[in-house]
C-alpha positions as CSV (number, residue, x, y, z in Angstrom):
1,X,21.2,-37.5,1.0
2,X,21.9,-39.9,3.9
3,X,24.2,-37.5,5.9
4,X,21.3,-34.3,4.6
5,X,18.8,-37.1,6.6
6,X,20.7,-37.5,9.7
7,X,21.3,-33.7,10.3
8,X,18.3,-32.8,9.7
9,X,17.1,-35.7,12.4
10,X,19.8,-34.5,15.2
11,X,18.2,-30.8,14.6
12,X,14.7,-31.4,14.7
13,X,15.8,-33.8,18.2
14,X,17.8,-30.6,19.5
15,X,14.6,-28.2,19.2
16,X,12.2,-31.3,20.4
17,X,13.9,-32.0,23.5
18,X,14.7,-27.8,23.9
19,X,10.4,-27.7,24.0
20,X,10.9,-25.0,20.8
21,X,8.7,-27.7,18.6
22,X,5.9,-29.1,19.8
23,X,2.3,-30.9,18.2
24,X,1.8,-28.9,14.6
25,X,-1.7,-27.0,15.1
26,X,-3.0,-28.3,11.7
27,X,-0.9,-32.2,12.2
28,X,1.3,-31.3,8.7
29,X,4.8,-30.8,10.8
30,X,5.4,-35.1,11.0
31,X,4.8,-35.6,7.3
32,X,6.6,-31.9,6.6
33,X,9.4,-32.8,7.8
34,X,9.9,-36.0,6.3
35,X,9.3,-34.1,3.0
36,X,11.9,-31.5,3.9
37,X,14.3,-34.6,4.9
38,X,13.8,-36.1,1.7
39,X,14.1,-32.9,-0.4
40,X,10.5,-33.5,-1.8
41,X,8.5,-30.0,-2.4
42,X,5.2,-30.8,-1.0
43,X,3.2,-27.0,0.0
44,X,2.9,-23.6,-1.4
45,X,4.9,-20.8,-0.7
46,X,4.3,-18.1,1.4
47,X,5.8,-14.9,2.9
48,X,6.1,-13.6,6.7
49,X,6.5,-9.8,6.2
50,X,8.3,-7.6,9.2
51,X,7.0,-4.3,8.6
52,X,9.1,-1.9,10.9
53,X,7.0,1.3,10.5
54,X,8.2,4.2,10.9
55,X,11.8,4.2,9.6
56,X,14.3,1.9,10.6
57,X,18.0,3.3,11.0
58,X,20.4,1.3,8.7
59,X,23.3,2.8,10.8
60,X,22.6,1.5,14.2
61,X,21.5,-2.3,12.3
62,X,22.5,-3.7,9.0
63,X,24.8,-0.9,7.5
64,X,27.0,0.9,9.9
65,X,28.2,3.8,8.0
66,X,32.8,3.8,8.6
67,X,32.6,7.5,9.0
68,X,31.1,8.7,12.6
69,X,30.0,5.3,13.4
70,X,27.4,5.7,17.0
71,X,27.7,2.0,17.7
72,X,30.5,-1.1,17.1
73,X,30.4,-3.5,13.9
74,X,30.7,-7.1,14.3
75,X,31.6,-9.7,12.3
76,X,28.7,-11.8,11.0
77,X,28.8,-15.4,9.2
78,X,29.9,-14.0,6.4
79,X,33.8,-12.5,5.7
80,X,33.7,-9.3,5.1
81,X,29.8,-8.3,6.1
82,X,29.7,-6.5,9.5
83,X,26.5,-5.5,11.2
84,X,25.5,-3.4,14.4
85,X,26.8,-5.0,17.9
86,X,22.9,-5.4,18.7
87,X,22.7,-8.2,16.2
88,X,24.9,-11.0,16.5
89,X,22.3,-14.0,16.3
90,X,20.7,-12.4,13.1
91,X,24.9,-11.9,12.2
92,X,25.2,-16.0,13.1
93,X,22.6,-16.4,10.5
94,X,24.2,-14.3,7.7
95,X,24.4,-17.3,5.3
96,X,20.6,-17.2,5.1
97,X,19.8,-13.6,4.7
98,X,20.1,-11.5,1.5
99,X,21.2,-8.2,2.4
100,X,20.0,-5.1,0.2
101,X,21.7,-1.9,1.3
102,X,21.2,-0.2,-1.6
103,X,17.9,0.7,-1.1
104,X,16.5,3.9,-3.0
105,X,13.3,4.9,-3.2
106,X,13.2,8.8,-3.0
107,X,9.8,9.2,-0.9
108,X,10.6,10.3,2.6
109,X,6.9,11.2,4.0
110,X,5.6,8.1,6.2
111,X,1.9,7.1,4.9
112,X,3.5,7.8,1.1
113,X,6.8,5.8,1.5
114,X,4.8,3.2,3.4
115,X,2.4,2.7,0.4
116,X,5.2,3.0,-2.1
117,X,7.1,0.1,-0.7
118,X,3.7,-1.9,-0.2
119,X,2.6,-1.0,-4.0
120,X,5.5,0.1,-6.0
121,X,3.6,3.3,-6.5
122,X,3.6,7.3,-4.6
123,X,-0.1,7.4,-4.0
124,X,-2.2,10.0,-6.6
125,X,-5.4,10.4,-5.1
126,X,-6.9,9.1,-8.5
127,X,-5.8,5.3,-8.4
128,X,-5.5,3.0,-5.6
129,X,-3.0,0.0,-5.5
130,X,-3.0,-3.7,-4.4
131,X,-0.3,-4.3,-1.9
132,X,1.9,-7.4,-2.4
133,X,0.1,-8.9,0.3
134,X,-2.9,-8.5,-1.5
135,X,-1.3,-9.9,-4.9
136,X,0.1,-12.9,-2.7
137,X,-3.4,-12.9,-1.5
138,X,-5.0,-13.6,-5.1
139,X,-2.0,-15.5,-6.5
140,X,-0.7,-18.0,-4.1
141,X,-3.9,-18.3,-1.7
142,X,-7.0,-20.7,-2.3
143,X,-10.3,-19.1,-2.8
144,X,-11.7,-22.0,-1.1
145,X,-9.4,-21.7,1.9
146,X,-11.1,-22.0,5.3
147,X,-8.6,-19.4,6.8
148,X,-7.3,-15.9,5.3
149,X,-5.2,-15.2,2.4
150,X,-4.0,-12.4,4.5
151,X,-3.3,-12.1,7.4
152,X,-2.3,-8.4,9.2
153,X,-0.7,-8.6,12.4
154,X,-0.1,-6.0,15.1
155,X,2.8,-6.6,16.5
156,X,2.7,-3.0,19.0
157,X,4.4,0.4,19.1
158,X,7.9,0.6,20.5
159,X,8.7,4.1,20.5
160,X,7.5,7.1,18.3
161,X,4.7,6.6,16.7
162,X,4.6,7.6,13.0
163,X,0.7,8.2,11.8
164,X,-2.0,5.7,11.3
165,X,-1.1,1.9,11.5
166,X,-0.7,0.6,7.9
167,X,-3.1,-1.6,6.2
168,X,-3.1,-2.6,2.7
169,X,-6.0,-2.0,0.2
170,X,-6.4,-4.8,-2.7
171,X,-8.2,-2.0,-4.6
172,X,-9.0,-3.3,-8.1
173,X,-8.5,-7.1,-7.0
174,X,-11.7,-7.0,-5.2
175,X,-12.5,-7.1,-1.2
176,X,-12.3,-11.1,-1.2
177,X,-8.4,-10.3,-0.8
178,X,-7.9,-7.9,1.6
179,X,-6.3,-8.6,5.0
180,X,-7.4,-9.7,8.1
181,X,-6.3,-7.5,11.0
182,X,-4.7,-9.0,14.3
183,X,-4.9,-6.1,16.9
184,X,-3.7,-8.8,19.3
185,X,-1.6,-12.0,18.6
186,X,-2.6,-13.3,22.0
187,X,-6.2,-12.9,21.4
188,X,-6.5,-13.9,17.6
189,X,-9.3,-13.3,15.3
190,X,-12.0,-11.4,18.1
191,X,-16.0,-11.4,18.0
192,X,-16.3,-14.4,16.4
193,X,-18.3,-16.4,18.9
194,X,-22.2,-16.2,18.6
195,X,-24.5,-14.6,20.8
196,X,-27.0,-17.5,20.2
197,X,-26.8,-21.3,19.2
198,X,-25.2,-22.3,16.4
199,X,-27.9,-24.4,14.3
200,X,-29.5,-20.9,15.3
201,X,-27.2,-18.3,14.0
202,X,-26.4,-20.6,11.0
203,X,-30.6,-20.4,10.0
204,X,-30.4,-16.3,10.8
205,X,-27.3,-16.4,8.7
206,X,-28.5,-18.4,5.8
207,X,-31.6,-15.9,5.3
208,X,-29.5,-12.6,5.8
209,X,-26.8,-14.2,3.1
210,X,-30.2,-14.7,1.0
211,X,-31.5,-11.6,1.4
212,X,-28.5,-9.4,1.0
213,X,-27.4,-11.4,-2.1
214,X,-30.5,-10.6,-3.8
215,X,-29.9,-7.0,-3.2
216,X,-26.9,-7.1,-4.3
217,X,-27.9,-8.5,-7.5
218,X,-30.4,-6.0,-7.8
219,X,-28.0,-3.1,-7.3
220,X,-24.5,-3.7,-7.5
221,X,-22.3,-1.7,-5.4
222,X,-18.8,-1.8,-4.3
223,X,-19.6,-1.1,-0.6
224,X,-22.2,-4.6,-1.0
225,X,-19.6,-6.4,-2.3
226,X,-17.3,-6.0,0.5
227,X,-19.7,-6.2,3.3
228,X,-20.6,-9.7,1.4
229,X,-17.3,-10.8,0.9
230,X,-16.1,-9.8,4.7
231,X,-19.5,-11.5,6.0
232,X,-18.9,-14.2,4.1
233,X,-15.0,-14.6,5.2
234,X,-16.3,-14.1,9.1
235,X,-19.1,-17.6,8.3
236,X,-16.2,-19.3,7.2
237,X,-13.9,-18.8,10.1
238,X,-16.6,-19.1,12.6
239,X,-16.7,-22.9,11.5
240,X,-13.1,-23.7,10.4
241,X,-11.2,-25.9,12.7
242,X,-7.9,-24.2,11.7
243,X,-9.1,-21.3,13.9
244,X,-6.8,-23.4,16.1
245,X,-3.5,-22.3,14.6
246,X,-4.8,-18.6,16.0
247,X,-4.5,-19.9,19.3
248,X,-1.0,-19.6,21.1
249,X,-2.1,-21.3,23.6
250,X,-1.6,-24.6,21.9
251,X,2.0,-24.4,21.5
252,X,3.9,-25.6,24.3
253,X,5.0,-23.2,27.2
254,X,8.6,-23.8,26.0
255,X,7.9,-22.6,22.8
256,X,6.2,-19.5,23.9
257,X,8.5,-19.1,26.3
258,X,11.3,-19.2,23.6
259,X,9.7,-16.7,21.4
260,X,9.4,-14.2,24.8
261,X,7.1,-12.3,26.3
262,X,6.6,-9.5,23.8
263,X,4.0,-8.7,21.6
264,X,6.2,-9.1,18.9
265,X,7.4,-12.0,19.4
266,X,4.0,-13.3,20.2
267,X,3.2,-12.1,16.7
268,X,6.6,-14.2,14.9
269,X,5.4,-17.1,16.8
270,X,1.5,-16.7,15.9
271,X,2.5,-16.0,11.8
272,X,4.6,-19.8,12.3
273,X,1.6,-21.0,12.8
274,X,-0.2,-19.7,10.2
275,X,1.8,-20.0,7.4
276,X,2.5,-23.7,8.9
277,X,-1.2,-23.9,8.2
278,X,-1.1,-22.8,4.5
279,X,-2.1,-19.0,5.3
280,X,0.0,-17.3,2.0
281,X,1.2,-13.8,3.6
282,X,1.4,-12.2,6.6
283,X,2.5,-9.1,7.6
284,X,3.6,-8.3,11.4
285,X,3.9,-4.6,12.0
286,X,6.3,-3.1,14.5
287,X,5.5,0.4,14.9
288,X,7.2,3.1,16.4
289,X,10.4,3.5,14.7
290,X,10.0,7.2,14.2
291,X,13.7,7.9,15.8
292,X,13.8,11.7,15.8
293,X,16.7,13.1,18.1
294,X,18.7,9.7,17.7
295,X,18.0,6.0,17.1
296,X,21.0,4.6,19.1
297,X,19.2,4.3,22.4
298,X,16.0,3.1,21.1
299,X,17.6,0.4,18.3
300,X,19.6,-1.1,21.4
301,X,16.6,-1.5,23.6
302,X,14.3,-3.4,20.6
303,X,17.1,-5.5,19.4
304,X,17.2,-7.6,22.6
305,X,14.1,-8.9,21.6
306,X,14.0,-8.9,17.9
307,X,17.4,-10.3,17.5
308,X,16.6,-13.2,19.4
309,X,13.2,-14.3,18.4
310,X,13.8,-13.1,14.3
311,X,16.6,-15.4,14.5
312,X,14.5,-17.9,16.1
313,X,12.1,-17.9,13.5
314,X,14.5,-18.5,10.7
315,X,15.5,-21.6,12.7
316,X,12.2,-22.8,13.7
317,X,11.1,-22.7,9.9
318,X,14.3,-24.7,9.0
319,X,13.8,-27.9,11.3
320,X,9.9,-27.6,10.2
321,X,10.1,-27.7,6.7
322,X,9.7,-24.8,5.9
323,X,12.5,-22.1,5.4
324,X,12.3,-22.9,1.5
325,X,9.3,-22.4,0.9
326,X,8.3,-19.6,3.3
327,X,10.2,-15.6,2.3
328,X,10.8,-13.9,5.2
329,X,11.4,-10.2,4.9
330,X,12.5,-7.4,6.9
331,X,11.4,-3.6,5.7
332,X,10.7,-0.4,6.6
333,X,9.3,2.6,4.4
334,X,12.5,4.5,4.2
335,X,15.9,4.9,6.7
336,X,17.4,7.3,8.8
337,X,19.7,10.6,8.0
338,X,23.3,10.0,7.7
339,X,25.9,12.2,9.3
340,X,24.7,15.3,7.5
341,X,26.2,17.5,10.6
342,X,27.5,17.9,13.4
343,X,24.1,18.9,15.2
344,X,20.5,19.6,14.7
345,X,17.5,17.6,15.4
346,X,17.1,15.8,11.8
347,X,20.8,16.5,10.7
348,X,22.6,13.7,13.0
349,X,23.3,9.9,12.4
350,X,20.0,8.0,12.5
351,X,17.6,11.6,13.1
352,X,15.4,12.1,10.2
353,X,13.7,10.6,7.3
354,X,15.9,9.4,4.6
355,X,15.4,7.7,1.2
356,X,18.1,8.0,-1.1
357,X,20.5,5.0,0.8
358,X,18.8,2.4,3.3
359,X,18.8,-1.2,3.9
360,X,16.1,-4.0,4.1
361,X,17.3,-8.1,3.7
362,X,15.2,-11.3,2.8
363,X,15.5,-14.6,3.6
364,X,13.9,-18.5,2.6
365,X,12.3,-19.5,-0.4
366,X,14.9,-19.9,-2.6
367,X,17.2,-16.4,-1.8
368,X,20.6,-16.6,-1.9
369,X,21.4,-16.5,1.5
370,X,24.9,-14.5,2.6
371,X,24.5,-11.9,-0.1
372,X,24.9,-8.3,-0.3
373,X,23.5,-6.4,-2.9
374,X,24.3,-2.4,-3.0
375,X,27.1,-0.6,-1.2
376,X,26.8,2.5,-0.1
377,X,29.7,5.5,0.3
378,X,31.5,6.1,3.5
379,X,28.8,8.1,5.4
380,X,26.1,5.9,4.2
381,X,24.5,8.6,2.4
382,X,25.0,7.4,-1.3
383,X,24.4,4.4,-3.3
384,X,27.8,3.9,-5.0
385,X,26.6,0.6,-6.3
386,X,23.2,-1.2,-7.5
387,X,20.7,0.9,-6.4
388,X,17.0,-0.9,-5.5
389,X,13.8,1.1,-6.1
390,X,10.3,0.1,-4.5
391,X,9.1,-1.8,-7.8
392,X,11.9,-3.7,-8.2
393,X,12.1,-4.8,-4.4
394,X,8.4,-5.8,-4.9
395,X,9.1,-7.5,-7.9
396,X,11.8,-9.2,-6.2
397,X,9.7,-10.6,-3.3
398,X,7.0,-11.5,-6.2
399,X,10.2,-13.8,-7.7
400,X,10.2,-16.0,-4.8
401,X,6.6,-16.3,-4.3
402,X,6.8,-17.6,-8.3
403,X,4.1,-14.3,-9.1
404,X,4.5,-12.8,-12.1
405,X,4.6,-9.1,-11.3
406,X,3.6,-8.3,-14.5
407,X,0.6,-10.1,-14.8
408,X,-2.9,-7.9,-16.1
409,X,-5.9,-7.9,-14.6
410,X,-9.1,-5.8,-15.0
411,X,-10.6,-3.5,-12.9
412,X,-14.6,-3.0,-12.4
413,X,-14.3,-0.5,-14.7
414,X,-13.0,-2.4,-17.3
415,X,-9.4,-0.6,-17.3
416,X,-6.8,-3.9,-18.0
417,X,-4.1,-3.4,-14.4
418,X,-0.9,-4.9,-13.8
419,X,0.6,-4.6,-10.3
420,X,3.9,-3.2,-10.9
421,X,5.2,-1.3,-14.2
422,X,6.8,-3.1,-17.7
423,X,10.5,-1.7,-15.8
424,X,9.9,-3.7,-12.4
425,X,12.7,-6.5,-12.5
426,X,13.5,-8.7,-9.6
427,X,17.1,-8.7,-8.0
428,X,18.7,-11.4,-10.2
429,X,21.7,-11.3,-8.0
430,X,19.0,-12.2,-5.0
431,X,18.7,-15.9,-6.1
């Protein structure tokens, strides 16, 4: 415990004097640390999800395939595991990361992949489906809490767009858990000053609450309960001090500076913050990963910032405190085509939409770091070995979080609801 004490002391020295850690927005980092010194638990845990929409390439990242490779493999921090020359700090940090590349999930349109692997269910038009974020939301969040349960983050487009931006539903878990959207990481949670004094707007408030509550009771409606609910959620934040974790401002120019420039970084850094602040989930969204034509190019011009500031944000969780109890995850809705030929605008490595062998990886909160779970065949275009569908990936991520996936609840209609099927098992070999 003594020598566990003293590294953890010269670490969180290295990143103080580098500028990386600064004063804790909400003043927990002092006493999280010491817990995280000491091996005590002492907070909830929470997830930071990296949703790369649009269809990230396993070839040209986690899983080169040995047959018609477009880029180099290197070794990472773990014998035997190679990943994509682009990423050498995320292959320095191997040891933490739990590497899935058996990913296979079937559903290669966009919006219906995306809300498969946010749901663990192809969309029906009949029923709609909480998002793990929204589970997280309802499970691990406080109802009380004076910030969201959720929070969704923009993080940009980088490329080819790919259809709407995603954004989780929490369907028949009820509006008080459904995200709130970041369009901006620099400028936080807008329109939430008041036009008018505050003793003012807090009277105006107090009667419209009044009189739309009445109304409500009067005739129930689902669209009443979510204006309530999101009104409601704005009061609260309007008055909450820990508005002040949505401020990167606050963070030292060394800090910001570390996590670059970028609106993605900007969003890693901002979703620190907020779980550093008790804030459950929060998705960042990449989009723009739609690599028709070839994903080479493209993967080698985002990875010189997402290698750097992903890794970064492993790190700046550890010497917080907070690496075991925060799940970090990195997903997309499906991967990219294999070498299917020789030529042709979907048939080349990393071209089209592909379901049937991809890769995603997790990390914190208990995984077991340098892992590999699946194997795929030499082109990369079969799972020889321990496939991974949507559900169980969900129910995996619901593990750490200490969810139980299978949990019933009822919807308005009275119709008993569990979020993912009796079959949904996590990865045992993840932890």
């Amino acid at each position: 415990m003594a020598f566990q004490q003293a590294v953890f002391r010269r670490d969180f020295m290295k990143l103080t004097a580098a500028g990386v850690i600064g004063v804790s927005p909400s003043g927990w980092l002092l006493p999280r640390a010491a817990y995280a010194a000491e091996g005590k638990v002492g907070r909830p845990r929470a997830c930071i999800m990296l949703h790369m929409q649009g269809g990230v390439s396993q070839h040209h990242t986690f899983t080169v395939p040995e047959s018609k490779a477009e880029n180099s493999q290197i070794d990472t921090a773990v014998a035997g595991v190679k990943f994509c020359e682009y990423f050498p700090k995320l292959g320095a940090r191997m040891k933490d990361i739990c590497l899935i590349r058996g990913m296979s999930t079937g559903n290669s349109v966009h919006e219906r992949a995306r809300i498969l692997m946010h749901t663990g269910y192809n969309p029906n038009g009949t029923v709609a489906y909480p998002s793990v974020g929204n589970v997280a939301a309802c499970e691990v969040g406080l109802l009380d809490a004076e910030l969201p349960n959720f929070v969704s983050v923009y993080a940009g487009s980088d490329g080819l767009g790919s259809g709407p931006l995603h954004r989780s539903v929490p369907a028949y878990l009820g509006p008080k858990f459904a995200p709130v959207p970041v369009n901006d990481p620099a400028k936080g949670i807008e329109n939430l000053k008041t036009a008018i004094g505050t003793n003012e707007f807090d009277e105006t408030a107090k009667l419209l609450a009044e009189f739309e509550g009445h109304a409500q009771a009067a005739r129930p409606s689902a669209a009443g309960s979510t204006h309530l609910a999101n009104y409601k959620k704005a009061l609260q934040l309007l008055h909450s001090d820990k508005m002040k974790a949505f401020d990167l401002d606050a963070e030292p120019l060394r800090t910001r500076d570390a996590y670059g420039k970028t609106q993605f970084g900007k969003s890693l850094l901002l979703a620190r913050r907020l779980v550093e602040v008790g804030v459950p989930f929060i998705e960042v969204t990449l989009d723009g990963w739609d690599d028709h034509g070839g994903a080479a190019k493209n993967i080698k011009r985002r990875a010189e910032y997402l290698d750097p500031t992903i890794s970064l944000l492993i790190d700046d969780l550890k010497i917080r405190g907070l690496f075991d109890s925060t799940l970090i995850v990195f997903m997309s809705e499906f991967g990219r085509t294999p070498q299917l030929a020789d030529s042709g605008y979907n048939q080349t490595l990393g071209a089209g939409h592909y379901a049937k062998a991809w890769t995603t990886w997790m990390a914190g909160c208990g995984v077991r770091g340098g892992t590999v779970i699946g194997k795929v065949d030499a082109k990369g275009g079969e799972v020889i070995d321990h496939p991974v569908n949507a559900q169980d990936f969900l129910a995996t991520i619901c593990h750490a979080l200490k969810i139980d996936c299978h949990k019933e609840y009822m919807s308005k209609e009275g119709r008993p609801m569990t979020f993912l099927g009796t079959k949904a098992e996590p990865v045992k070999e993840a932890f």
